[in-house]
N, CA and C atoms as a LAMMPS dump frame, in Angstrom:
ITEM: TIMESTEP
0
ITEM: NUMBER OF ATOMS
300
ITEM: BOX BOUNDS ff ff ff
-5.0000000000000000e+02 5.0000000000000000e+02
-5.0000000000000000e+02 5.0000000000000000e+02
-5.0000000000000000e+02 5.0000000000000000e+02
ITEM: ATOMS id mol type element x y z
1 1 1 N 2.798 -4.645 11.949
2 1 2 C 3.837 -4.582 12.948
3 1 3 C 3.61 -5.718 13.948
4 2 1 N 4.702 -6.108 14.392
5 2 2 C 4.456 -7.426 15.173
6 2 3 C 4.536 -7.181 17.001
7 3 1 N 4.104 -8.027 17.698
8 3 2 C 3.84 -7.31 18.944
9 3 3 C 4.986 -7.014 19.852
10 4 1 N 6.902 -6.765 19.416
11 4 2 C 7.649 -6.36 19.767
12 4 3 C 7.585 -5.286 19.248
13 5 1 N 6.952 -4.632 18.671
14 5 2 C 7.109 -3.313 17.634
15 5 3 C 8.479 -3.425 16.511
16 6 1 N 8.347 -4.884 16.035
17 6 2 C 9.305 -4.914 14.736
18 6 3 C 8.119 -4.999 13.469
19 7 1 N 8.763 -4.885 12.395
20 7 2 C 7.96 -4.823 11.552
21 7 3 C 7.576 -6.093 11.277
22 8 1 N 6.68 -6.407 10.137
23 8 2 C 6.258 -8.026 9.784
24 8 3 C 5.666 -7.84 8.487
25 9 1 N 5.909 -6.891 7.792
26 9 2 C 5.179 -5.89 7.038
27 9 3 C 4.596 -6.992 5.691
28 10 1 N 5.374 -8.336 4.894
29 10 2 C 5.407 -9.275 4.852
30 10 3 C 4.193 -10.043 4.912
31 11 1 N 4.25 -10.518 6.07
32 11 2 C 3.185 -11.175 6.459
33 11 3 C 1.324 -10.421 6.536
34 12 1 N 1.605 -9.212 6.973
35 12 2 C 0.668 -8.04 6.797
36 12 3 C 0.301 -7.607 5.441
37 13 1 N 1.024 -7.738 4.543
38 13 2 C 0.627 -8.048 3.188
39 13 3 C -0.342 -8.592 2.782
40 14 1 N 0.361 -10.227 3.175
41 14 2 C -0.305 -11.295 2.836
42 14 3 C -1.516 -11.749 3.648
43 15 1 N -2.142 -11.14 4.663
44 15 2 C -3.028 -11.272 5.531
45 15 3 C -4.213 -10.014 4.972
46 16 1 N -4.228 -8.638 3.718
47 16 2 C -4.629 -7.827 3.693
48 16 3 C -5.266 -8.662 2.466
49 17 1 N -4.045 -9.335 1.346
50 17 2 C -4.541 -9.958 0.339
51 17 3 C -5.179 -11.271 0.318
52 18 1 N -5.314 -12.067 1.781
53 18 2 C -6.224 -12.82 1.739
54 18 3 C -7.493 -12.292 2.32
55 19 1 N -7.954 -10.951 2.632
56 19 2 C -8.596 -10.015 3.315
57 19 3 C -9.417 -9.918 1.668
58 20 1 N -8.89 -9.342 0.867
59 20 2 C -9.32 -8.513 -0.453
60 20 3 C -10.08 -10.223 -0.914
61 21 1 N -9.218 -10.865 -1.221
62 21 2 C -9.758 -12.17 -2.204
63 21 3 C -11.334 -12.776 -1.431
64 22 1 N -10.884 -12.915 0.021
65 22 2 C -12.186 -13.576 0.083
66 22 3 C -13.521 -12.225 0.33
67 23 1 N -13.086 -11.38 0.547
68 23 2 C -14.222 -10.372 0.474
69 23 3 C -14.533 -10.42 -1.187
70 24 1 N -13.528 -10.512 -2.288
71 24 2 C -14.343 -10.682 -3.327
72 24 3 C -15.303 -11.926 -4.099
73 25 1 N -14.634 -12.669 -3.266
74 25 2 C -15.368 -14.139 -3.533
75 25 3 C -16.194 -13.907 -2.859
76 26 1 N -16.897 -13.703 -2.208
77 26 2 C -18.054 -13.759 -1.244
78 26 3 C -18.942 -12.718 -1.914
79 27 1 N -18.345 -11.743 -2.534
80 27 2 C -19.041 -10.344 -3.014
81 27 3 C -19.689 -9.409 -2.038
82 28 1 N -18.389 -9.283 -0.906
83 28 2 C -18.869 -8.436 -0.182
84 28 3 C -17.782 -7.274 0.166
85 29 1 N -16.733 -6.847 -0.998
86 29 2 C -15.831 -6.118 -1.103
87 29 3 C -16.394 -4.355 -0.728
88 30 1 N -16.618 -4.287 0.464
89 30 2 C -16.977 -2.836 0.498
90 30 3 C -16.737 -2.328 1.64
91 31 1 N -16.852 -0.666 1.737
92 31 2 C -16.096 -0.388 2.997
93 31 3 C -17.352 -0.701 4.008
94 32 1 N -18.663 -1.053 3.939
95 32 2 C -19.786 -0.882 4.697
96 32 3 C -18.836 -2.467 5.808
97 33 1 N -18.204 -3.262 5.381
98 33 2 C -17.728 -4.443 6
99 33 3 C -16.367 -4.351 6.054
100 34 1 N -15.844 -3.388 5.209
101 34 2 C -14.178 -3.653 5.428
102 34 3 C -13.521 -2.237 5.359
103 35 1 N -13.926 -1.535 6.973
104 35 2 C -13.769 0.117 6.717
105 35 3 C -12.592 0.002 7.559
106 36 1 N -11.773 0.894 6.755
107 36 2 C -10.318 1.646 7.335
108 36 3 C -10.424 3.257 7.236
109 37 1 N -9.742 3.53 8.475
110 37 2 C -9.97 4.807 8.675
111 37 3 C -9.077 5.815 7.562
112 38 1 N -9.455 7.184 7.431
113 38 2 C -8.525 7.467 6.735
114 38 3 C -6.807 7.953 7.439
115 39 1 N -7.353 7.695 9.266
116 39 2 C -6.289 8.199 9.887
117 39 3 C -5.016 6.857 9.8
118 40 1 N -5.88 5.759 9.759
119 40 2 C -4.94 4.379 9.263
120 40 3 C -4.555 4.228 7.907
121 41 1 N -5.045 4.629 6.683
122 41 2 C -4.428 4.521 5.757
123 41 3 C -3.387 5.797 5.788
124 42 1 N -3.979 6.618 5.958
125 42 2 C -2.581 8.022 6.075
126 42 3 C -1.21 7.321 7.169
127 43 1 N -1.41 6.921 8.178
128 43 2 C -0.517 6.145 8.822
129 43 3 C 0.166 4.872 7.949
130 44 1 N -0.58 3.931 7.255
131 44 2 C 0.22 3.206 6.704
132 44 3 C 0.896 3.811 5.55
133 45 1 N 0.362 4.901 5.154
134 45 2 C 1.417 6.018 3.747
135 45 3 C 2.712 6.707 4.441
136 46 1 N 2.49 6.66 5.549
137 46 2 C 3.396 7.942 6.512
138 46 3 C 4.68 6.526 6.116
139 47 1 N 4.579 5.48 6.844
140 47 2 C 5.761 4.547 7.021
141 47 3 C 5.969 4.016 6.079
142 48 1 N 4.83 3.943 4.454
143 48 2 C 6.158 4.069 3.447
144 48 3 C 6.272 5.081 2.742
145 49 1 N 6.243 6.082 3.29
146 49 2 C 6.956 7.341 3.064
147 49 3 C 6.217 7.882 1.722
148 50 1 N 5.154 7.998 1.683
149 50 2 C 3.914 8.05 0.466
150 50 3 C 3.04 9.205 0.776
151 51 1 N 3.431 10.259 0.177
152 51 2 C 2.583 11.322 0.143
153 51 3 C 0.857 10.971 0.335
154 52 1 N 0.524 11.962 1.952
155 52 2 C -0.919 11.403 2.152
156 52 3 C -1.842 12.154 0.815
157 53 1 N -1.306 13.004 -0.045
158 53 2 C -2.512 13.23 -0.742
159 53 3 C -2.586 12.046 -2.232
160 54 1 N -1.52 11.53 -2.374
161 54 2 C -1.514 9.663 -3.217
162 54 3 C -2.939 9.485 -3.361
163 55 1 N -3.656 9.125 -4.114
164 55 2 C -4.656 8.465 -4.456
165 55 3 C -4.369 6.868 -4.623
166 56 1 N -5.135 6.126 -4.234
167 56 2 C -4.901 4.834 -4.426
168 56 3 C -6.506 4.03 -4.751
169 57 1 N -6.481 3.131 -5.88
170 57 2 C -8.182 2.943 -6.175
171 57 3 C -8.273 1.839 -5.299
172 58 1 N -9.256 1.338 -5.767
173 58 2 C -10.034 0.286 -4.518
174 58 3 C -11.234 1.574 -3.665
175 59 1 N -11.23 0.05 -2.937
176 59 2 C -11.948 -0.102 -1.486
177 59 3 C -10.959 0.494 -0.372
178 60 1 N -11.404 0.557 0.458
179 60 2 C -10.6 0.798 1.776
180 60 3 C -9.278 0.045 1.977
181 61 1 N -9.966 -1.269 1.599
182 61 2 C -9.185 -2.554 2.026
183 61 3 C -8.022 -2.648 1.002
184 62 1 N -8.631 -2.158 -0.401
185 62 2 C -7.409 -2.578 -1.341
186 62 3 C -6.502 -1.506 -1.353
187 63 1 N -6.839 -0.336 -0.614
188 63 2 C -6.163 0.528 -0.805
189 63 3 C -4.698 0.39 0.315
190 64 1 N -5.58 -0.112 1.367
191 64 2 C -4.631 -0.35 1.897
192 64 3 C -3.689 -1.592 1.521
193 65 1 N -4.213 -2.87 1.057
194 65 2 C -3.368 -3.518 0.339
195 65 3 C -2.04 -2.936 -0.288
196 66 1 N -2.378 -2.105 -1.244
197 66 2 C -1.362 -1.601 -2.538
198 66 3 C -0.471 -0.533 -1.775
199 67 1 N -1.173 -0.187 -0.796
200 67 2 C -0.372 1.234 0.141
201 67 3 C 0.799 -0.031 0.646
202 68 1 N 0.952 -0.796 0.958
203 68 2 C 1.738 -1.457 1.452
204 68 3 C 2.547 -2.165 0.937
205 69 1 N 2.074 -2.976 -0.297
206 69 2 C 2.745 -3.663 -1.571
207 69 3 C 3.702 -2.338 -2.216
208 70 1 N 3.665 -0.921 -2.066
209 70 2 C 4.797 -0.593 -2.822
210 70 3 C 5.977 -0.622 -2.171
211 71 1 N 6.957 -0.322 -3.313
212 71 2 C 8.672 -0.095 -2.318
213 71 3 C 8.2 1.506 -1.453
214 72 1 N 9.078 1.303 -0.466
215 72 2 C 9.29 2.505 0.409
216 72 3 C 9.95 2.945 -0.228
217 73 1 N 8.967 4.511 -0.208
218 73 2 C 9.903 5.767 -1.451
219 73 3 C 10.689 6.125 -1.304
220 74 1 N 11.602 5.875 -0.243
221 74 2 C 13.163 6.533 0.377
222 74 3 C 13.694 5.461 -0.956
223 75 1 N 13.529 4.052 -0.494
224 75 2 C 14.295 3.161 -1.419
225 75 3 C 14.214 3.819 -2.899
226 76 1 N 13.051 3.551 -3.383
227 76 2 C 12.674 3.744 -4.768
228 76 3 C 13.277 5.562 -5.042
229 77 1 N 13.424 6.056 -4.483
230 77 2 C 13.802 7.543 -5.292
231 77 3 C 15.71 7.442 -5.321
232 78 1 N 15.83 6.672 -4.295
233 78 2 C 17.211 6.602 -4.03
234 78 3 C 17.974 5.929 -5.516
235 79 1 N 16.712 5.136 -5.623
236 79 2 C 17.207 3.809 -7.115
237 79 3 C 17.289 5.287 -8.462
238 80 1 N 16.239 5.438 -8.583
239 80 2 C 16.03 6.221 -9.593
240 80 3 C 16.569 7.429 -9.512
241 81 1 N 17.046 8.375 -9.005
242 81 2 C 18.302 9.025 -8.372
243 81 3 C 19.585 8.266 -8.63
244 82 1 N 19.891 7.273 -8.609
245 82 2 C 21.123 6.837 -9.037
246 82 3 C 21.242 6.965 -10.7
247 83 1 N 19.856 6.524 -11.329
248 83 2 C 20.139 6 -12.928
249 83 3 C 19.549 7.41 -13.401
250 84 1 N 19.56 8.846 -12.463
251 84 2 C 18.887 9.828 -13.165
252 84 3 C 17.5 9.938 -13.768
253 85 1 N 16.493 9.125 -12.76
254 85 2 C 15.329 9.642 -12.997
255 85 3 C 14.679 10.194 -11.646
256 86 1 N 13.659 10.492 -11.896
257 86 2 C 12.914 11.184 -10.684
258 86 3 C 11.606 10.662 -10.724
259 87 1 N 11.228 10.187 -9.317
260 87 2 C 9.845 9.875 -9.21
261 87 3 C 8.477 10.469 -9.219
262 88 1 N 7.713 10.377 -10.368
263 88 2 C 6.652 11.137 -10.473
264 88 3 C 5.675 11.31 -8.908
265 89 1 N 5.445 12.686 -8.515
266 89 2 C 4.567 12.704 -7.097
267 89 3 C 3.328 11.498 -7.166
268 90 1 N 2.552 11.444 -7.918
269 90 2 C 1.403 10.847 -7.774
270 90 3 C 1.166 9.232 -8.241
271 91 1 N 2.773 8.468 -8.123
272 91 2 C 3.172 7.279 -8.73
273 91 3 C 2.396 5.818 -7.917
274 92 1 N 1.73 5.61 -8.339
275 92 2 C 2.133 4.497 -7.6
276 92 3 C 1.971 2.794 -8.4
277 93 1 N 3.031 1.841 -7.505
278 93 2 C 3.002 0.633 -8.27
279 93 3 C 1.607 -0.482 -8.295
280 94 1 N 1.778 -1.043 -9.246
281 94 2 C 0.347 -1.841 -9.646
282 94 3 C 0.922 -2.945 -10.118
283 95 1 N 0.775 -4.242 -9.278
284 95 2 C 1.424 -5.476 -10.029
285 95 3 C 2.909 -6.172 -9.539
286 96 1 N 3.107 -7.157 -10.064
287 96 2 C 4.739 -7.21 -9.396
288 96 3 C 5.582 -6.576 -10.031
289 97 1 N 5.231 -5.991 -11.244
290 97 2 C 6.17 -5.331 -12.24
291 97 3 C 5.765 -3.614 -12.685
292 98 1 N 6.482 -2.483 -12.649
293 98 2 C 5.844 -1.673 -13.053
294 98 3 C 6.758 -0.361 -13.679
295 99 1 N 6.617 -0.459 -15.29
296 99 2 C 7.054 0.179 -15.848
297 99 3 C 7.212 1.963 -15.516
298 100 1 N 8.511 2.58 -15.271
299 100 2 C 7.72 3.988 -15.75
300 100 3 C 7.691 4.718 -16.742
């Protein structure tokens, strides 16, 4: 979120995934250096609308990555609701592409 309280969500992305890469280049990908709370990842699930009991793998860090890289589930159920499918509870996307 940006410091008008608009979103930037975007750029926060791309600041999480240069977060993940160089913690893995360095080989220091762990929460002992890159801890998020679980009250902040439940907060970043709340605003995209992502059931807090979602599992997401990773680290702290990647979790929060991917918590953010998906579509907001209002969007995505709305899509699949149109073409008559329904979104599995425990879904989540992996990749730029993701089959269901």
């Amino acid at each position: 979120m940006d410091a008008q309280g608009g979103e930037n969500i975007e750029r926060m992305i791309e600041l999480l995934g240069y977060l993940v890469s160089d913690a893995q280049e360095r080989g220091m990908l762990c929460d002992q250096y890159y801890f998020l709370s679980d009250q902040y990842l439940n907060t970043c699930k709340n605003f995209q609308g992502i059931d807090n009991g979602t599992h997401f793998p990773g680290t702290r860090l990647e979790q929060a990555y991917w918590i953010w890289r998906q579509t907001p589930r209002q969007v995505l159920r709305a899509i699949l609701s149109a073409n008559g499918m329904e979104l599995p509870p425990d879904f989540v996307q992996r990749g730029p592409i993701t089959w269901l």
